[in-house]
C-alpha positions as a Markdown table, in Angstrom:
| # | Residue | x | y | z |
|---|---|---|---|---|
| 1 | Unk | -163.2 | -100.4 | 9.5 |
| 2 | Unk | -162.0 | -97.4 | 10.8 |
| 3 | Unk | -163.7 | -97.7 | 14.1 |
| 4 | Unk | -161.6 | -101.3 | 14.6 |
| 5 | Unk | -158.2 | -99.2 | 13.6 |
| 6 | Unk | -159.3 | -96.3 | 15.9 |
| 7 | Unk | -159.4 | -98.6 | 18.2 |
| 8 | Unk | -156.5 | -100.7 | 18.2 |
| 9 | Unk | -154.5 | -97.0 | 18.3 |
| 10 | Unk | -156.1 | -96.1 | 21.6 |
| 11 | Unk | -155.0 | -99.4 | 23.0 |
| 12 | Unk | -150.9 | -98.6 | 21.3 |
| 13 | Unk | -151.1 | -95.8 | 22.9 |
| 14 | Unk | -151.5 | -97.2 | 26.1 |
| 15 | Unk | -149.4 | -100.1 | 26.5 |
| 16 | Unk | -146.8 | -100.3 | 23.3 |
| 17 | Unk | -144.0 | -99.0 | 25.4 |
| 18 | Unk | -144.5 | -101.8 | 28.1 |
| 19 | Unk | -144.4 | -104.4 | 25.5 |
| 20 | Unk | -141.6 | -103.0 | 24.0 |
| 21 | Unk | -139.3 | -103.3 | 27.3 |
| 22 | Unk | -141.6 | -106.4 | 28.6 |
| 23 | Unk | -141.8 | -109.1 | 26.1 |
| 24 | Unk | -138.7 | -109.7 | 24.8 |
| 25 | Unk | -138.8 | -111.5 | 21.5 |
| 26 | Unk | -136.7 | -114.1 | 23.3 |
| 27 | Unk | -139.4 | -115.3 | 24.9 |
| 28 | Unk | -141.3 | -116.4 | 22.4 |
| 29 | Unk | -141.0 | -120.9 | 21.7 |
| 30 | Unk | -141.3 | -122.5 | 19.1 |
| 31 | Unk | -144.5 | -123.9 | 18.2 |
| 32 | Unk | -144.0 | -126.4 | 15.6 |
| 33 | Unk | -145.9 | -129.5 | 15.7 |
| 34 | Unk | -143.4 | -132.3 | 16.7 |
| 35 | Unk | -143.2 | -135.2 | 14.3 |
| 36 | Unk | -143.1 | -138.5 | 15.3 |
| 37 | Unk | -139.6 | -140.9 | 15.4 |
| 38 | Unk | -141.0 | -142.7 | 12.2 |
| 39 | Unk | -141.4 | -139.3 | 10.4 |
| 40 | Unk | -137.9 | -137.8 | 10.9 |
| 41 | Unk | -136.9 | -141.2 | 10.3 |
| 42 | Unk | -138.7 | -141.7 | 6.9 |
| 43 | Unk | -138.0 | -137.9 | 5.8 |
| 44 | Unk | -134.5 | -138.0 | 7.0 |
| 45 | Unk | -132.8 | -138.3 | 3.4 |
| 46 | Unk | -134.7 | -135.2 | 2.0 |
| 47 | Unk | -132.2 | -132.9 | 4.7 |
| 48 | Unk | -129.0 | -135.3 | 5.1 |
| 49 | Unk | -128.1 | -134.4 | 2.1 |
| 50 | Unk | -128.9 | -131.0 | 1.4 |
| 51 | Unk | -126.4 | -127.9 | 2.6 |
| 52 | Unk | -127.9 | -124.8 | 2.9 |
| 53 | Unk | -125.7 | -121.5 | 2.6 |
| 54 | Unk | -127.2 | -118.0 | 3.0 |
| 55 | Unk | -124.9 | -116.2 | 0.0 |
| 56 | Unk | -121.7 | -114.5 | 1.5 |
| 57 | Unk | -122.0 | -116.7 | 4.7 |
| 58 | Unk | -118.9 | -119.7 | 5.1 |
| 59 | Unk | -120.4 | -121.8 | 7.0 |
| 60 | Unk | -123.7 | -123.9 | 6.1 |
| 61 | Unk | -127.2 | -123.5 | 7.9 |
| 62 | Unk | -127.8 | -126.0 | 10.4 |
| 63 | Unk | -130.4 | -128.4 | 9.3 |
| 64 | Unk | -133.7 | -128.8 | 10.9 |
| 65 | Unk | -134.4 | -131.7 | 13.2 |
| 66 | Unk | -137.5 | -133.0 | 11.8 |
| 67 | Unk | -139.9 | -131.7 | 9.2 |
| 68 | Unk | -142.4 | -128.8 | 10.2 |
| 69 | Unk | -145.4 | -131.1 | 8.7 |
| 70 | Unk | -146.3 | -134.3 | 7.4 |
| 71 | Unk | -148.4 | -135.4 | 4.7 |
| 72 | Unk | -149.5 | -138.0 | 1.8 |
| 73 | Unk | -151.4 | -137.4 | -1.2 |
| 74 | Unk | -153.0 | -140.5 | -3.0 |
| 75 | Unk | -154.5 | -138.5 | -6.2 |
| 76 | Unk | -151.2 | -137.0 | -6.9 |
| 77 | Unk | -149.4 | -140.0 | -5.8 |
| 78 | Unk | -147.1 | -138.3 | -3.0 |
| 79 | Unk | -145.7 | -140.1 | -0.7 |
| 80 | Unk | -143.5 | -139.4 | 2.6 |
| 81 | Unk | -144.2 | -135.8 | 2.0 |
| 82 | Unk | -143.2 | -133.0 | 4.5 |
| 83 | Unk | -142.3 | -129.0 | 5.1 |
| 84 | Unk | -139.0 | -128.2 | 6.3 |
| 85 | Unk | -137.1 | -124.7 | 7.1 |
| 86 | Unk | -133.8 | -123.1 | 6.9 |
| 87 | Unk | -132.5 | -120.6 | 9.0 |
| 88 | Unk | -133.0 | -119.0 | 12.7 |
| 89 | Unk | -135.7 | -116.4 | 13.0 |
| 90 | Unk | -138.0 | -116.2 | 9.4 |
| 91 | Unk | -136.8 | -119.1 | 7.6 |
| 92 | Unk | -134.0 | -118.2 | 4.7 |
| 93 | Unk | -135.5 | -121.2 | 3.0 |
| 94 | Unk | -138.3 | -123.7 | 3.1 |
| 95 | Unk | -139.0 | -126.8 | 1.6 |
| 96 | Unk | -141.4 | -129.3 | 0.2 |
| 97 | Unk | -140.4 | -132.8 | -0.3 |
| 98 | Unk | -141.9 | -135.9 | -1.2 |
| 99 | Unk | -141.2 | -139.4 | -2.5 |
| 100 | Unk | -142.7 | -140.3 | -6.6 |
| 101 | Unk | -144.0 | -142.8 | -8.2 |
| 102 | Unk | -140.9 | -144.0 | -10.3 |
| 103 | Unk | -138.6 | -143.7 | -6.7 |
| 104 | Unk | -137.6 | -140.2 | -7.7 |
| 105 | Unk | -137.0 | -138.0 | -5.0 |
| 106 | Unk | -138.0 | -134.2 | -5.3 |
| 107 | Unk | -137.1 | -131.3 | -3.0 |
| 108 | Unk | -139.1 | -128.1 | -3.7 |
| 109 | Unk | -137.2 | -124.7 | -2.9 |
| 110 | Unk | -139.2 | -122.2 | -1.8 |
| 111 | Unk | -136.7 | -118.8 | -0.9 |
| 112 | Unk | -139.1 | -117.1 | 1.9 |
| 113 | Unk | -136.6 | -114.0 | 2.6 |
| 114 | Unk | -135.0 | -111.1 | 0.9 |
| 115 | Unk | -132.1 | -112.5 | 1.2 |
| 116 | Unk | -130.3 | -115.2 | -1.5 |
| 117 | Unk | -129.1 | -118.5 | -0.4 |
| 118 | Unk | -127.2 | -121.5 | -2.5 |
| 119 | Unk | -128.2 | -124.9 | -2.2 |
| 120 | Unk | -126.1 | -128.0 | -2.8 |
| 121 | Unk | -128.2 | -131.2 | -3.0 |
| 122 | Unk | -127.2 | -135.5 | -3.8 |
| 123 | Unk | -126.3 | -135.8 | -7.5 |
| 124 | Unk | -124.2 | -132.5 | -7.9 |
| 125 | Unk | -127.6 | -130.6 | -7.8 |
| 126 | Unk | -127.3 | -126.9 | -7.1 |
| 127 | Unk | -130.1 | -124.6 | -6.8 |
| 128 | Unk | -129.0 | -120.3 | -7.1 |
| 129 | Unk | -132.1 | -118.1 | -6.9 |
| 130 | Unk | -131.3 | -114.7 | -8.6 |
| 131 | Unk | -133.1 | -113.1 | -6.7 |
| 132 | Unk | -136.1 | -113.0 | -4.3 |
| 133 | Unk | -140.1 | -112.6 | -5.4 |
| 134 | Unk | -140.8 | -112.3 | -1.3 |
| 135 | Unk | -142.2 | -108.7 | -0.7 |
| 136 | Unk | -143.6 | -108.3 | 2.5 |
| 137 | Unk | -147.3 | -106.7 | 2.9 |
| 138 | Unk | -148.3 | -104.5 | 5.1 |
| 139 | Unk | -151.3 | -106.3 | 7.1 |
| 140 | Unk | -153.8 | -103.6 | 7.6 |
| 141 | Unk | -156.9 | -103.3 | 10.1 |
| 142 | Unk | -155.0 | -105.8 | 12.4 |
| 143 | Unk | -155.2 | -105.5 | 16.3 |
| 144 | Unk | -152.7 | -104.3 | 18.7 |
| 145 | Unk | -150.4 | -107.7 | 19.8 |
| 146 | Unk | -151.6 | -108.8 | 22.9 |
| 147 | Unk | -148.7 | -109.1 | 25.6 |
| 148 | Unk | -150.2 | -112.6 | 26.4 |
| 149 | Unk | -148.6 | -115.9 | 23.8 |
| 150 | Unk | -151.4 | -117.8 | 23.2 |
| 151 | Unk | -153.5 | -114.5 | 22.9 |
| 152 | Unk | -150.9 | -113.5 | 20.2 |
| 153 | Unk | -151.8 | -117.0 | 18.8 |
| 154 | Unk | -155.1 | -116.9 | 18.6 |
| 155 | Unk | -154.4 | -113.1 | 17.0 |
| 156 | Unk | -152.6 | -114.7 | 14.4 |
| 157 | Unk | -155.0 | -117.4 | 13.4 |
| 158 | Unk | -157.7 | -114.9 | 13.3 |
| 159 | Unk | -155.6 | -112.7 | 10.5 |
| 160 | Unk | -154.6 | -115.7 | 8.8 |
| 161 | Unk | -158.5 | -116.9 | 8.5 |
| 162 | Unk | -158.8 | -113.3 | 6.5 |
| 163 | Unk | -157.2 | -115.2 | 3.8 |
| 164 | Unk | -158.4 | -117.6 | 0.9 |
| 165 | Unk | -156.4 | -119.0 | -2.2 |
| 166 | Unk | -157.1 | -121.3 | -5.8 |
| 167 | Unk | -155.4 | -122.6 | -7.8 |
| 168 | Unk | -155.2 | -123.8 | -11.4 |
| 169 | Unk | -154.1 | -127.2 | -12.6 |
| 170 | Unk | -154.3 | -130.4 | -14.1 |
| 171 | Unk | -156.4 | -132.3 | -15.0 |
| 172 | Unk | -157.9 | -129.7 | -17.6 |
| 173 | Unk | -157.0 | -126.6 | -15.8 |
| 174 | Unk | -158.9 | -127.3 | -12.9 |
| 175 | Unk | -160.0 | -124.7 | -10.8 |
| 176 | Unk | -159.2 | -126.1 | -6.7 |
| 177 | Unk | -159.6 | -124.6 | -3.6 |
| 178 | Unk | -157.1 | -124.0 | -0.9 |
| 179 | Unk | -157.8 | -124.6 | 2.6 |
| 180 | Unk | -156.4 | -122.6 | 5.2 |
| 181 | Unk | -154.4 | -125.4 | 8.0 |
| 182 | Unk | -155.1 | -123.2 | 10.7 |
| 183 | Unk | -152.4 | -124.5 | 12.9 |
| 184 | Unk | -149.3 | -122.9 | 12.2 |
| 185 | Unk | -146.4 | -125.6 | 11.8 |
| 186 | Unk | -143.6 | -123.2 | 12.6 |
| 187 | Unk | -143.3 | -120.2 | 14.9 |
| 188 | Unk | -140.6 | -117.5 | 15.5 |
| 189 | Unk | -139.0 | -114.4 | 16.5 |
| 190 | Unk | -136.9 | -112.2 | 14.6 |
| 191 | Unk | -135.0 | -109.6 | 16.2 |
| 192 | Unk | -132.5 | -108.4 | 13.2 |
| 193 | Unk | -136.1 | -108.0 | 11.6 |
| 194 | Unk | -137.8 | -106.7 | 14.5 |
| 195 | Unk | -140.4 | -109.3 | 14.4 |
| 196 | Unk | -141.7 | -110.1 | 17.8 |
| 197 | Unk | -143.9 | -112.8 | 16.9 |
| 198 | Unk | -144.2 | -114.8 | 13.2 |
| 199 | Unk | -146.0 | -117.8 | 12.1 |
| 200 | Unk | -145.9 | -120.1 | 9.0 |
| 201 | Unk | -149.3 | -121.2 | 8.1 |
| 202 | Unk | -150.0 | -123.4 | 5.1 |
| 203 | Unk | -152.9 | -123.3 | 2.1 |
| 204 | Unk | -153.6 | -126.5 | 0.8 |
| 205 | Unk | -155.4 | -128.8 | -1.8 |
| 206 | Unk | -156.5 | -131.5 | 1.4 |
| 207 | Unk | -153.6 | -132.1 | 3.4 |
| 208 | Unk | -151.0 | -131.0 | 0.5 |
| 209 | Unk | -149.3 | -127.4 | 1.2 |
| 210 | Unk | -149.7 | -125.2 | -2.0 |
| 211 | Unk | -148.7 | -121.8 | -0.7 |
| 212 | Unk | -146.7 | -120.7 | 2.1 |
| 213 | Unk | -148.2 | -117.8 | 4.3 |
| 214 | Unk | -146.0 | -116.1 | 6.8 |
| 215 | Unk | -148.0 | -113.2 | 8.9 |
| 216 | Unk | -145.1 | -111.2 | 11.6 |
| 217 | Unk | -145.8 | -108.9 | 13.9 |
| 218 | Unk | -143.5 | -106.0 | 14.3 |
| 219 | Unk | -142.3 | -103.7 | 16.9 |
| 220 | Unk | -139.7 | -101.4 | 14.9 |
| 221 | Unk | -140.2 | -98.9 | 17.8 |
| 222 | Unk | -141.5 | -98.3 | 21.3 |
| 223 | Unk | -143.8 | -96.5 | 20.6 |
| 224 | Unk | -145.6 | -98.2 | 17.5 |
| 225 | Unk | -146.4 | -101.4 | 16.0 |
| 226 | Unk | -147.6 | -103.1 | 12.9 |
| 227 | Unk | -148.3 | -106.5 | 11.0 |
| 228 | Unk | -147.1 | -107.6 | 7.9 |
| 229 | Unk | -147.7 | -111.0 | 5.8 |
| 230 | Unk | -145.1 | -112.8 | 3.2 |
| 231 | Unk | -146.4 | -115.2 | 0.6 |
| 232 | Unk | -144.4 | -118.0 | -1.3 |
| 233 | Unk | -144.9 | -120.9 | -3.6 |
| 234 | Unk | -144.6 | -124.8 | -2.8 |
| 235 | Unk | -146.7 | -125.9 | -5.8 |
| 236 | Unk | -146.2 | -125.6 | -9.5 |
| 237 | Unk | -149.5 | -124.3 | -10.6 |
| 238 | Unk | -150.9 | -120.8 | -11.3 |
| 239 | Unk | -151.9 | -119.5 | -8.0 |
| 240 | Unk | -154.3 | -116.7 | -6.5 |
| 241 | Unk | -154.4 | -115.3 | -3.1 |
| 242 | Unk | -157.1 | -112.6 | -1.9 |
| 243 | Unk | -157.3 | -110.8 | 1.5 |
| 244 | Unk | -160.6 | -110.0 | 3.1 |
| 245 | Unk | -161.7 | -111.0 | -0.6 |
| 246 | Unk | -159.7 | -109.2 | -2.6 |
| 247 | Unk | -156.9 | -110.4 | -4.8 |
| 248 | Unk | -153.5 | -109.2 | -3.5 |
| 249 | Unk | -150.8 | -112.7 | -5.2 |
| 250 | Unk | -150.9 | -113.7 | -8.2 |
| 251 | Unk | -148.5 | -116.9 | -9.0 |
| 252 | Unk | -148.3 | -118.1 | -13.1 |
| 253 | Unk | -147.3 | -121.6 | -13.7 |
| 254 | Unk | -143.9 | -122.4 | -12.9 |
| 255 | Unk | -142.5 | -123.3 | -16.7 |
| 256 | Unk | -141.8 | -127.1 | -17.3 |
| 257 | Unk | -143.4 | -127.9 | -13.6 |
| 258 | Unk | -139.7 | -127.6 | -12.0 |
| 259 | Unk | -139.0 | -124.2 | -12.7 |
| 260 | Unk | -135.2 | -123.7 | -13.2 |
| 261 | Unk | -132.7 | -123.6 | -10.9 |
| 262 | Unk | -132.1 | -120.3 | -10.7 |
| 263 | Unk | -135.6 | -118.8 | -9.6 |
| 264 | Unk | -136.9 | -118.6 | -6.6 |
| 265 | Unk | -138.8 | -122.1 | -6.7 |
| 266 | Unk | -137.3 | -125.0 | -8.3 |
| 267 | Unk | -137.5 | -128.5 | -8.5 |
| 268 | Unk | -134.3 | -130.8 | -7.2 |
| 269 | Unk | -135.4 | -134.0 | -8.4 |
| 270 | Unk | -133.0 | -136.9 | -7.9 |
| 271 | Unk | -132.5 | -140.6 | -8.8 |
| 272 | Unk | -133.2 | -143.1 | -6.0 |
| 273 | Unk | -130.3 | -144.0 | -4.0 |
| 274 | Unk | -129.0 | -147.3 | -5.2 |
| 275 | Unk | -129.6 | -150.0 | -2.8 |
| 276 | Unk | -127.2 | -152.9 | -2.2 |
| 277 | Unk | -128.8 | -156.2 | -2.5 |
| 278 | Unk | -129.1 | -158.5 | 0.5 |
């Protein structure tokens, strides 16, 4: 272990400043998977009516185009689901939204920043986190950024395999395993943060996100670097996260599934919009 970190300080050393005045964080795209016409159309609702304020700002968040991922879940009986993200730079706030059963409607909340944001929803629903569980992590043992994009990709995916995740749920408390979707579905650059290079990567039971995992690489200096990860919830059950197999997030149920809507995660659950008949 200390050979790799001896390492990747020989290789600072040599090129940090370069990359510094070289690769602007504006250069960076983003990388989100594009969904098709039918998704945005289908998942449209979940956003049109949502309105997104960071707290103290006047004017609203613009919202995304179309949803960051896709996905269906036939033994939990989700349908039209999808990730979508608030916010220039790290997203302010994500969310996970599907279609029920009974035509219900929810929108998961997931804040993914220090910061607070209010969110007015359909049906006079407003969601007020109190405050923030996101603590960033510093990302130890990591290699220097390469100066290259898709290097830096490939870097990224190689920290983010370092990670594995449970969880705990019905039926019976079942124990499930998360798998990593090794494709991040968003990518960014931060430069109020300092972040030269971010990626949202997704654990999952199948196809169905469970935990949000957000690994940045900084630059808060010429002359240095370093990595750092984020974790946040889209599920309602108890959830466990280790690094290079150690535990390092721990998650307890949410209480009555939605949470409340003044924690970080909550449930917006609406009616179905009434439809006039033909």
């Amino acid at each position: 272990m200390m050979i790799r970190q001896s390492h990747a300080i020989s290789i600072a050393g040599l090129w940090v400043g370069l990359w510094a005045s070289s690769v602007s964080a504006q250069e960076l795209p983003p990388l989100a998977p594009v969904a098709s016409q039918e998704q945005s159309r289908v998942a449209s609702p979940y956003v049109d009516l949502v309105e997104v304020h960071a707290v103290g700002a006047e004017d609203p968040i613009a919202p995304p185009a179309r949803p960051l991922f896709s996905y269906s879940d036939s033994a939990r009986r989700i349908a039209e689901g999808g990730i979508w993200a608030w916010g220039p730079g790290r997203p302010l706030v994500m969310m996970k939204s599907w279609k029920n059963p009974t035509g219900t409607r929810t929108r998961a909340f997931s804040l993914t920043s220090e910061e607070l944001a209010i969110v007015h929803g359909p049906q006079a629903k407003i969601w007020k986190p109190e405050k923030s569980d996101v603590a960033p992590a510093e990302l130890r043992d990591a290699p220097a950024p390469d100066r290259n994009e898709a290097a830096r990709l490939r870097q990224l995916k190689e920290q983010a395999r370092r990670f594995t995740a449970h969880e705990f749920w019905e039926p019976d408390n079942t124990r499930s395993e998360l798998r990593l979707l090794i494709q991040p579905v968003h990518r960014y650059r931060d430069q109020q943060r300092q972040i030269v290079d971010g990626a949202v990567f997704l654990l999952a039971v199948d196809d169905n996100p469970q935990i949000l995992l957000l690994i940045e690489m900084l630059s808060p200096a010429a002359a240095e670097f370093r990595w750092q990860y984020l974790l946040a919830r889209v599920s309602s059950a108890e959830l466990h996260v280790a690094l290079d197999g150690h535990e390092v997030w721990t998650q307890d149920r949410t209480p009555g599934i939605v949470g409340h809507p003044s924690g970080s995660y909550w449930h917006m659950v609406t009616l179905p919009t009434a439809v006039s008949a033909p």
